[in-house]
C-alpha positions as CSV (number, residue, x, y, z in Angstrom):
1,X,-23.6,24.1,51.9
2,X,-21.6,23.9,48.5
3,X,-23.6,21.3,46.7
4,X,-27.2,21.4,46.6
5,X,-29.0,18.4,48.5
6,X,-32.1,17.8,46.1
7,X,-35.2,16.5,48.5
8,X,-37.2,13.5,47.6
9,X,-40.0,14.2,45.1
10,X,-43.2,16.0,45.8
11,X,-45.8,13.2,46.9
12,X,-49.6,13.2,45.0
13,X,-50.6,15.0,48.3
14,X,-47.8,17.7,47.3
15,X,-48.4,17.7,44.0
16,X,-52.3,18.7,44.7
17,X,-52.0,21.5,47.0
18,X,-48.8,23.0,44.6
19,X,-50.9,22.7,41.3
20,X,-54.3,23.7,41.9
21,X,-56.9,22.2,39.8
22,X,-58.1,25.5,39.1
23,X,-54.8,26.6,37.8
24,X,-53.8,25.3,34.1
25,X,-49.5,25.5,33.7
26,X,-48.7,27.7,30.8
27,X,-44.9,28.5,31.0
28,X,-41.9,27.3,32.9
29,X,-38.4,29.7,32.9
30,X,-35.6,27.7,35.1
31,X,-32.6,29.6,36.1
32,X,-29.8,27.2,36.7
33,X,-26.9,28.0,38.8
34,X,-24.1,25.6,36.8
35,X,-22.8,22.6,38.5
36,X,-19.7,22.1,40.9
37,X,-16.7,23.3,39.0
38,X,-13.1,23.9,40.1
39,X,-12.4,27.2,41.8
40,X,-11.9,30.2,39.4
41,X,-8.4,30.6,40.9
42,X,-5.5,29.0,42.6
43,X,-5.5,29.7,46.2
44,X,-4.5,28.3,49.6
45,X,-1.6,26.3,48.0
46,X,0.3,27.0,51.1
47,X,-2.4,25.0,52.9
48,X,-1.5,21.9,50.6
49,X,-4.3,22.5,48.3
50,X,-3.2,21.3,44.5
51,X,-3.6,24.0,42.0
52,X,-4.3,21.2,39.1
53,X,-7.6,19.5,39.9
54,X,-8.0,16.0,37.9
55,X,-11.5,16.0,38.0
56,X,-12.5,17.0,34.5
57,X,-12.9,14.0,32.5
58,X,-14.8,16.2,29.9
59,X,-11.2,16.8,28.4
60,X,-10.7,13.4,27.2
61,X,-13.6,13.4,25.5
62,X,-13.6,17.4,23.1
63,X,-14.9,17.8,20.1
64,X,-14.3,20.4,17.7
65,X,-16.8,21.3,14.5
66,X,-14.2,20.7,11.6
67,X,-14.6,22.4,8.0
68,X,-13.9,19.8,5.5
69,X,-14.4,21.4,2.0
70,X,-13.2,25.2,0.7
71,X,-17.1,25.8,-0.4
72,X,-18.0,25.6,3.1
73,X,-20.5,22.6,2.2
74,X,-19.3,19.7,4.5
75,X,-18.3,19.5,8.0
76,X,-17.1,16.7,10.5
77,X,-16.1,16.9,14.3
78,X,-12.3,15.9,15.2
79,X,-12.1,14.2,18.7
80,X,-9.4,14.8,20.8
81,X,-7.9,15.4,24.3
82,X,-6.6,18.5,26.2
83,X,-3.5,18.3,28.5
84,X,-2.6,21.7,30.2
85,X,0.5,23.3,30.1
86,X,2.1,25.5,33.1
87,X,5.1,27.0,33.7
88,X,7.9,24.5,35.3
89,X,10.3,25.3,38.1
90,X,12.9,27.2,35.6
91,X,10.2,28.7,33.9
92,X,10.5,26.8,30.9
93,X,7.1,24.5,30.1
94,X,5.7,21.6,31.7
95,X,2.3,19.7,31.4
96,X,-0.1,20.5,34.8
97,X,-0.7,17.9,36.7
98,X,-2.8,17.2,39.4
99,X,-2.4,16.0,43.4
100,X,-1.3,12.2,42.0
101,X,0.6,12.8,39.2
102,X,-2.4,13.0,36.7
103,X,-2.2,14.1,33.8
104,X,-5.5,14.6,31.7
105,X,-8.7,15.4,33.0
106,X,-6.8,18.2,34.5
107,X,-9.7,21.1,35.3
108,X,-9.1,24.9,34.1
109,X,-9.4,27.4,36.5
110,X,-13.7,27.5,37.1
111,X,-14.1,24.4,34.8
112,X,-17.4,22.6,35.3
113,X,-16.8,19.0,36.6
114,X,-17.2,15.8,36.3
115,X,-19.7,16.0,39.8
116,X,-21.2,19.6,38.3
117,X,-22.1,16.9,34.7
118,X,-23.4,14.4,37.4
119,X,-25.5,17.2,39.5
120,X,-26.9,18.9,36.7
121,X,-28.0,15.8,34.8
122,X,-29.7,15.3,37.3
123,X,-31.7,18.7,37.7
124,X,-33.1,17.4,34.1
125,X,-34.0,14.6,35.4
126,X,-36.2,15.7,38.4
127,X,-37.4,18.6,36.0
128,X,-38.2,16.1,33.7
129,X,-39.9,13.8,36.8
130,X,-41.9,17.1,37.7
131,X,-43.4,18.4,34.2
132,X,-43.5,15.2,32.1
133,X,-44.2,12.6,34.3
134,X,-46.1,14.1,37.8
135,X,-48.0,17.4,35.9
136,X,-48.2,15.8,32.0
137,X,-47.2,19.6,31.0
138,X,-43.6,18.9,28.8
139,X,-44.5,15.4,26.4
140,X,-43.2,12.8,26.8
141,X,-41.4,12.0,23.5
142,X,-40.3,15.1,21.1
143,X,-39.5,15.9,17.8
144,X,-37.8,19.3,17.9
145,X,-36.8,21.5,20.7
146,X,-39.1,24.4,19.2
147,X,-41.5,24.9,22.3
148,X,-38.1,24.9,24.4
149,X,-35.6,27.8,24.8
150,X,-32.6,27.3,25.3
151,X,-29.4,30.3,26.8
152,X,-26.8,30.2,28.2
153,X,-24.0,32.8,29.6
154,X,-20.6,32.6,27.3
155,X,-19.3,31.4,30.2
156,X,-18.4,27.4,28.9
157,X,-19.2,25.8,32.7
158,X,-23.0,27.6,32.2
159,X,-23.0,26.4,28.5
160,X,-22.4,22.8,29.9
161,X,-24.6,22.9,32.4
162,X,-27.6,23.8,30.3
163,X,-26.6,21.2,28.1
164,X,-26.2,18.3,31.0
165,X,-30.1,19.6,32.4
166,X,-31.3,19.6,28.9
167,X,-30.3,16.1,28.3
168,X,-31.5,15.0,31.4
169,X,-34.6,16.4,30.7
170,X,-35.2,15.2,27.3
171,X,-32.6,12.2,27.0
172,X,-31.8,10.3,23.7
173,X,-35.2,7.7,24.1
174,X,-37.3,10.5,25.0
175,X,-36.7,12.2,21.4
176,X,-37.6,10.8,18.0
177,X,-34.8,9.4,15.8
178,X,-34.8,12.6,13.4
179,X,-34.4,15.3,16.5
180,X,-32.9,18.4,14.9
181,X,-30.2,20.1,16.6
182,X,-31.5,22.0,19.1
183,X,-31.0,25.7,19.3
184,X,-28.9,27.5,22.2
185,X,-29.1,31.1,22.5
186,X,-25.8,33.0,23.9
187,X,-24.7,36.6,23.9
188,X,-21.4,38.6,23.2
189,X,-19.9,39.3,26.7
190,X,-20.4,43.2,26.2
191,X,-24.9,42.3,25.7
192,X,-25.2,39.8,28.2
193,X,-27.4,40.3,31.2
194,X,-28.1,36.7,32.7
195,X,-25.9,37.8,35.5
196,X,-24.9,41.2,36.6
197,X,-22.6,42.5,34.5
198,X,-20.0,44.8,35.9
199,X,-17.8,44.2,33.4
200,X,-19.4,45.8,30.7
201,X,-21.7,48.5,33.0
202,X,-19.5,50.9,34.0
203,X,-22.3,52.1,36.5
204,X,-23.0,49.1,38.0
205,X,-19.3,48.4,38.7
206,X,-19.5,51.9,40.0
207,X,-22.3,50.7,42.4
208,X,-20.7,47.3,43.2
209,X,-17.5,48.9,44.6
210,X,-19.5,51.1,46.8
211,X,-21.5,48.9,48.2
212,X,-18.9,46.2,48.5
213,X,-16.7,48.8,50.7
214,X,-19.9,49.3,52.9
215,X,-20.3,46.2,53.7
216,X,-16.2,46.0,54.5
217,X,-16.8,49.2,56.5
218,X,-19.7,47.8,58.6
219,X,-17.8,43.9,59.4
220,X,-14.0,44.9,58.9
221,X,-13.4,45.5,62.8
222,X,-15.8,43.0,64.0
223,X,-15.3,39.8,66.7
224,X,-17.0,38.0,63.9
225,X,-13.9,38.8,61.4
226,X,-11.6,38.7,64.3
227,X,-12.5,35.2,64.6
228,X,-11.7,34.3,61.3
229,X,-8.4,35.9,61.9
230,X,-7.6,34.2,64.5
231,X,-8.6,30.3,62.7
232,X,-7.5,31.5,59.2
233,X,-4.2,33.6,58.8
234,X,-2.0,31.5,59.6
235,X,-2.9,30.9,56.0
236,X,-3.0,34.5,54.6
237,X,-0.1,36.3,52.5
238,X,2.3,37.7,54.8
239,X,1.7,41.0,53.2
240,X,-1.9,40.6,54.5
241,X,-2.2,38.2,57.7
242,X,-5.9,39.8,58.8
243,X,-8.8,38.8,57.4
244,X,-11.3,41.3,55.7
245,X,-14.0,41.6,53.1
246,X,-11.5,43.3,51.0
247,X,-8.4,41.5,52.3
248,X,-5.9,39.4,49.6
249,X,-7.5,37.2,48.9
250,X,-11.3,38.5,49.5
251,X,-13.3,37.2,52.0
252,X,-15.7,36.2,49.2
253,X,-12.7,34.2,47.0
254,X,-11.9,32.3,50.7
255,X,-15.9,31.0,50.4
256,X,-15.7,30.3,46.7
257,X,-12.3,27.6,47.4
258,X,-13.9,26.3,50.5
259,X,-17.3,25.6,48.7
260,X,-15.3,24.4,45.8
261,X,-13.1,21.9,48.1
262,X,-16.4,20.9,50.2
263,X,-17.9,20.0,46.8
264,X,-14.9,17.8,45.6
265,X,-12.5,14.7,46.6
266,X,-10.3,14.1,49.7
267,X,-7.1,14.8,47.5
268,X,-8.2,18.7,47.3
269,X,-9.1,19.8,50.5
270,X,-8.0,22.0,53.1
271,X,-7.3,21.8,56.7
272,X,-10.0,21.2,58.9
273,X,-10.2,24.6,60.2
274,X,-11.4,25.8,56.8
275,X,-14.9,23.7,57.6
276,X,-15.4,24.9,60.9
277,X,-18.9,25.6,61.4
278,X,-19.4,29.1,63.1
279,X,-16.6,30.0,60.1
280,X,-18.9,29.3,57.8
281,X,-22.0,30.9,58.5
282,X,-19.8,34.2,59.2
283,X,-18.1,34.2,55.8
284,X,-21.5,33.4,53.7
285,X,-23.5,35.9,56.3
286,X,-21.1,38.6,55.3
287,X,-20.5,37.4,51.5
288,X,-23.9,37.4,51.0
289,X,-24.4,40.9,52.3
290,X,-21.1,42.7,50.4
291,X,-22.5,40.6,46.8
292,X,-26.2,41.3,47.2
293,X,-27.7,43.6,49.5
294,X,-27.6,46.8,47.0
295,X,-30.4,44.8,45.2
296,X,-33.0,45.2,48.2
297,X,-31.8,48.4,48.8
298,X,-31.2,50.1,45.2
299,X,-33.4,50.0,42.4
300,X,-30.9,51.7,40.0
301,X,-28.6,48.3,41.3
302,X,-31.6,46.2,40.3
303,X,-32.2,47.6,37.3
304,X,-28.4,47.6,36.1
305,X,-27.3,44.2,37.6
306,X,-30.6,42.4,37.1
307,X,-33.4,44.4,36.0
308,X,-33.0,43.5,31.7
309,X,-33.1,39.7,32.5
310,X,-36.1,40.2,34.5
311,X,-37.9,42.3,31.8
312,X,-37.0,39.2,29.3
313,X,-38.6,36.9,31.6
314,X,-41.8,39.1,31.4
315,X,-41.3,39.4,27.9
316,X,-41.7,36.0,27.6
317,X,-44.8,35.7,30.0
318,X,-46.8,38.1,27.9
319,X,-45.3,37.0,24.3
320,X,-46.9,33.5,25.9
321,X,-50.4,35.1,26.5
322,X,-50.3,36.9,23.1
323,X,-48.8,34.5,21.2
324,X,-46.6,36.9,19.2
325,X,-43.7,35.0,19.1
326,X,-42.4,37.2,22.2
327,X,-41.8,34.2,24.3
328,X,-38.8,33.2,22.7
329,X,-40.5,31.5,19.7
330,X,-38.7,33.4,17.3
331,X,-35.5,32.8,18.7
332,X,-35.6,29.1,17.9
333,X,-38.3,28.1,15.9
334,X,-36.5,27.5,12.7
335,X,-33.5,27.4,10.7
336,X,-31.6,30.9,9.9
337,X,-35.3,32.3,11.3
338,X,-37.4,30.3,8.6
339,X,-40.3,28.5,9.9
340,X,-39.9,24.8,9.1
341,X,-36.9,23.4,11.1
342,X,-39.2,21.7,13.5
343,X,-41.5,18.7,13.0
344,X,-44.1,19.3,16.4
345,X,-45.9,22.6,14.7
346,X,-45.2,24.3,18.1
347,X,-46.9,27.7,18.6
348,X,-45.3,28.2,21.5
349,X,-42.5,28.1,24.1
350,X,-43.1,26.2,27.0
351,X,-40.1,25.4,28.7
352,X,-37.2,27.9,29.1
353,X,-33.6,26.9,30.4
354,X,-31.0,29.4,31.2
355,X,-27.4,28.4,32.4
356,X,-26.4,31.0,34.7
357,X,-24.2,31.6,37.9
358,X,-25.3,32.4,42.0
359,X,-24.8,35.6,41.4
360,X,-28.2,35.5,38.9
361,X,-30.3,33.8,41.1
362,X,-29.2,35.8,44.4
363,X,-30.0,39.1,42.5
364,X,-33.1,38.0,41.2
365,X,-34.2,36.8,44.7
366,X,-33.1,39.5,46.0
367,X,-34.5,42.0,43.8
368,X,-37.8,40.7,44.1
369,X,-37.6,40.8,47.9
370,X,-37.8,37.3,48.6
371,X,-34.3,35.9,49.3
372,X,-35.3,35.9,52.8
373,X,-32.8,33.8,54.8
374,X,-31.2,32.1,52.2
375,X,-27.4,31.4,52.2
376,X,-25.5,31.8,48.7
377,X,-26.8,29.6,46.2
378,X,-25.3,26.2,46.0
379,X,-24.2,24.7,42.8
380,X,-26.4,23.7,40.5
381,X,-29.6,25.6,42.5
382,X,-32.1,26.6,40.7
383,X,-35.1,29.0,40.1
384,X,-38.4,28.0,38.7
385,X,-40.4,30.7,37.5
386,X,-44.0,29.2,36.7
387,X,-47.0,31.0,35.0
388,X,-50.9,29.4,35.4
389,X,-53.4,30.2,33.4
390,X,-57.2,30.4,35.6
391,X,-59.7,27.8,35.0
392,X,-63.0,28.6,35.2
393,X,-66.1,26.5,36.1
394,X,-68.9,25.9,33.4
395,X,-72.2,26.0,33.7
396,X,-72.4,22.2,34.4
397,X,-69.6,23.1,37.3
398,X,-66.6,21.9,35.0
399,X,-63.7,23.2,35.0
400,X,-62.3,24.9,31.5
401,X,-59.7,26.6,30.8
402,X,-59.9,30.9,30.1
403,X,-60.2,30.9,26.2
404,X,-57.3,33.3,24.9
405,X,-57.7,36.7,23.9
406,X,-56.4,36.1,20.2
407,X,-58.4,33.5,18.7
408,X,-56.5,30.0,18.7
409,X,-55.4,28.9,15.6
410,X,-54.1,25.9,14.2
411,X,-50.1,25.0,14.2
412,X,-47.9,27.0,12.3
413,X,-50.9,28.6,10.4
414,X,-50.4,32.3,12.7
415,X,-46.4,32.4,12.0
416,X,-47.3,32.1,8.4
417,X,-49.9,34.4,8.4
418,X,-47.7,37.3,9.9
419,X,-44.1,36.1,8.5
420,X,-44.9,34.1,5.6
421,X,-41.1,32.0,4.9
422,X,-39.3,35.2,5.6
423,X,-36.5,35.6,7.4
424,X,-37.2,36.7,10.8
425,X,-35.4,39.8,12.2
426,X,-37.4,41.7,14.9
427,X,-40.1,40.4,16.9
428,X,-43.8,41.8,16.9
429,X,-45.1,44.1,18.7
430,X,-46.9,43.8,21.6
431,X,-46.7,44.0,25.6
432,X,-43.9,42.7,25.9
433,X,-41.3,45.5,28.2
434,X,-44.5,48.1,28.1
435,X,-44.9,49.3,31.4
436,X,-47.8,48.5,32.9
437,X,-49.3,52.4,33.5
438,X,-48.4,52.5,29.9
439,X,-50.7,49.4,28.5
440,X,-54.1,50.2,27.5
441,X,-57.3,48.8,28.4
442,X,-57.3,46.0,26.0
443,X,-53.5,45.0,26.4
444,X,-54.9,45.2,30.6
445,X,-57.3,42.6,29.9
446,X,-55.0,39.9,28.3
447,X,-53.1,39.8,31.7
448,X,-56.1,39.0,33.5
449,X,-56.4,35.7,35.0
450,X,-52.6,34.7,34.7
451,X,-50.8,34.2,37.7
452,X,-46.9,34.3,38.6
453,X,-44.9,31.7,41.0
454,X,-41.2,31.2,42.3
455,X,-39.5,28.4,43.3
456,X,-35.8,28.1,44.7
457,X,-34.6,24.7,44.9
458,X,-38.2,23.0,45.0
459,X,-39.3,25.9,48.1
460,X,-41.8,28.4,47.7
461,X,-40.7,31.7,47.5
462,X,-43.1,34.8,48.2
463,X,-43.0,38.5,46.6
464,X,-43.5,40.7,49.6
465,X,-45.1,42.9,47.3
466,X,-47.7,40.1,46.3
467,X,-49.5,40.0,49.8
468,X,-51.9,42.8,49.0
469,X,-55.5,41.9,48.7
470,X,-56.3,41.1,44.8
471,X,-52.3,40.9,44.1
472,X,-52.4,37.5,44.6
473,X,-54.5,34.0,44.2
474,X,-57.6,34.0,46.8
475,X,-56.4,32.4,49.5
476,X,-52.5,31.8,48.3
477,X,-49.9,34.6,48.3
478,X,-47.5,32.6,46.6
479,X,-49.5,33.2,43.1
480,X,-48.7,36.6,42.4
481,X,-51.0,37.8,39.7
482,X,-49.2,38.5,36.2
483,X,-50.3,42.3,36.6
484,X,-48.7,43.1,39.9
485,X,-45.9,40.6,39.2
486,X,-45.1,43.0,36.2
487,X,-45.7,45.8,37.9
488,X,-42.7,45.0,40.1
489,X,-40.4,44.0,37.5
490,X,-41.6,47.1,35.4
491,X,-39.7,49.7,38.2
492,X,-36.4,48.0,37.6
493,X,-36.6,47.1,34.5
494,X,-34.1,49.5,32.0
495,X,-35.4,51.2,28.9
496,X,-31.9,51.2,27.4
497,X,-29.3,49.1,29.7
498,X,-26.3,50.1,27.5
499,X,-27.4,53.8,28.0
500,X,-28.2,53.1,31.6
501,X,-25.0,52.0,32.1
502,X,-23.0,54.7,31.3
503,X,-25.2,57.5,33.1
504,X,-25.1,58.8,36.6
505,X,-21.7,58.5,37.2
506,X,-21.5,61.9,39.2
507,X,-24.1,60.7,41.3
508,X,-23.7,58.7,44.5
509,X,-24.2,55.6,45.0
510,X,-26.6,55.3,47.5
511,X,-30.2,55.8,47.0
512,X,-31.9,59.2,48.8
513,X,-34.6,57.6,49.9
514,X,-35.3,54.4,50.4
515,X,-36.1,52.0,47.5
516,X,-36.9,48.7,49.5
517,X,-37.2,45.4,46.9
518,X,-40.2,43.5,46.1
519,X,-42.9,46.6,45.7
């Protein structure tokens, strides 16, 4: 499956059983896979595929911020349109053009498209059914985006996806007249851990190679690849007719164009044999295996490829509970880092969106052992991560929520008290990416009563490591409690990821013993 089939939305009956009474919503983090895009290069042309794909209407449409003054005072946007140029049958230029002749909305090579705008719109808008209109947790109507963080991967199609789910989410009626421009958070390519980065971790490419030639070692000389032989080279490079894991192209670049083409028009697909069914499970059963299984069975591999996202997303769980600004507060509430930008008074974040890629969200279901099944992530999939807060019943048998540690305060007034109007530079201290054997008694205590959930694409995912008695809610596994929920993340979670990068390059691969995910 290429596209992701959204189901219909959870019924009251749904809604009741998912979100206990006796559970109060605190924080949402969505990962977001972006949205159908052209494939990231040109392949099967011999098949009749069209390397031009006119299905990016985005580039009649650019804008560019435009400096208008030498004192750096005034600025304007100019509009414009983008038309491609190639190189022409002499070699000299020519403008791309796609299978009719078309000329602009020609796609780059892994541009987001005009269906991966459509799809992720609409992941805002059953995001925005779910939180705003079904659970009440997200308002209705906002003034700033300061209880929302916002990321994305400097990769433009993840940039434009967040944007498209955002939007959805929160759409032009649903914020006030004077709504700020909200911040997005992004990275240099070299600091960026929203998906594994074995560009820039020497040690992780270093892992990815040698798990990637196990996997071609184990299915290289199989019926199952013999099969795809046998339907697909015909359509091979001459130089490399069979069919491998590590054939030209890869057995992973063959699923990426087919996906691509399933997910796309009639003028940009390939023979029928491409879609054949038993073809398809064998190249995502073995795609999946050479791209993610070193996550369940390495926890040097989860810590490199995965392991600093997850630690941010516990970051953010316990800046949340101690309301120190850890939860992503001080990334966007304010302008430069100055309190004042927003007109709500938020104290807090309460909805994180992060446009990322299927190779996040495989890694982080895989890391935390509860992948399962699953085939690679079709576009625009996505992973909830939800954090509840216990209610407890009064004396009268009411149900009130656990009063925080720290007392609550009124908005704004705690920011000021520890920052004042200064520019902010470091966050506070606090649990944050602690350990748990290293928190004290106190810091222990704060955790209690919070409690950690996953969804993939509206299904309940369970932490293996989660079933223990007291690891979970009474009576519901899928609520991990925040402490063993850390406790996981904590073992694969890097103290330094740049340093960890660059270390155990003499060692092998392969873990000693084994290092199973989800524990």
């Amino acid at each position: 499956m290429a596209s992701f089939v959204p189901r219909t939305p959870y019924s009251q009956e749904e809604i009741n059983e998912l979100y206990p009474q006796d559970l109060q919503l605190q924080l949402v983090q969505v990962l977001l896979r972006h949205g159908e895009r052209s494939p990231v290069s040109p392949r099967f042309m011999n098949a009749g595929l069209a390397p031009h794909w006119p299905y990016c209407g985005s580039a009649r449409h650019l804008t560019s911020a435009i400096m208008t003054t030498s004192d750096f005072s005034q600025w304007d946007g100019l509009k414009y349109r983008r038309r491609l140029e190639t190189f022409g049958p002499d070699d000299g230029p020519i403008i791309a053009s796609g299978p009719a002749g078309e000329f602009d909305a020609i796609c780059r090579p892994g541009e987001l498209t005009d269906k991966g705008r459509a799809t992720t719109l609409a992941l805002g808008q059953r995001l925005r059914h779910l939180y705003v209109d079904q659970l009440g947790f997200m308002p209705k109507l906002i003034a700033s985006s300061d209880m929302i963080y916002l990321r994305a991967t400097p990769i433009p199609r993840a940039l434009e996806s967040v944007q498209q789910t955002f939007w959805g989410f929160y759409p032009p009626n649903a914020r006030t007249a004077d709504f700020p421009a909200p911040t997005i958070i992004t990275r240099s390519p070299a600091d960026e851990t929203l998906f594994p980065n074995d560009s820039n971790c020497r040690r992780l490419a270093q892992l990815t190679r040698a798990f990637a030639q196990r996997a071609a070692d184990r299915w290289n000389d199989t019926d199952d690849m013999k099969y795809l032989t046998k339907l697909l080279g015909k359509w091979m490079p001459e130089s490399s007719p069979v069919i491998a894991v590590d054939s030209k192209p890869r057995l992973s670049g063959i699923l990426d164009t087919v996906n691509a083409t399933r997910a796309h028009g009639p003028a940009t697909k390939l023979p029928k044999e491409f879609y054949d069914d038993k073809a398809d499970l064998i190249i995502d059963k073995i795609s999946v295996e050479e791209w993610y299984q070193g996550y369940t069975d390495s926890r040097e591999y989860r810590m490199l490829g995965i392991g600093a996202l997850m630690g941010d997303i516990v970051s953010r769980m316990t800046g949340s509970i101690e309301r120190t600004g850890a939860d992503g507060l001080v990334e966007v509430g304010g302008d430069d880092g100055k309190l004042g930008r927003g007109r709500g008074g938020e104290q807090n974040i309460k909805l994180a969106l992060s446009g990322c890629h299927d190779t996040t969200l495989s890694a982080v279901l895989h890391s935390l052992g509860a992948f399962g099944n699953e085939r690679w992530p079709p576009y625009t999939s996505h992973i909830a991560i939800e954090m509840f807060k216990k209610r407890t019943p009064n004396a009268a048998g009411h149900i009130t929520v656990i009063p925080a540690l720290e007392n609550e305060v009124k908005p704004q007034s705690w920011w000021k008290g520890i920052f004042g109007n200064a520019k902010i530079t470091q966050k506070p201290e606090g649990i944050a990416r602690k350990s748990m054997d290293t928190l004290t008694v106190d810091e222990r205590q704060k955790l209690e009563g919070y409690y950690v959930r996953l969804r993939y694409n509206d299904k309940i995912m369970r932490v293996p490591g989660c079933k223990e008695a007291g690891k979970h809610l009474d009576g519901d596994e899928s609520f991990c409690t925040l402490e063993a929920f850390k406790s996981i993340v904590d073992k694969f979670t890097p103290q330094n990821w740049h340093a960890a990068c660059s270390s155990n390059m003499d060692q092998s691969p392969f873990p000693q013993t084994e290092e199973t995910a989800g524990f």
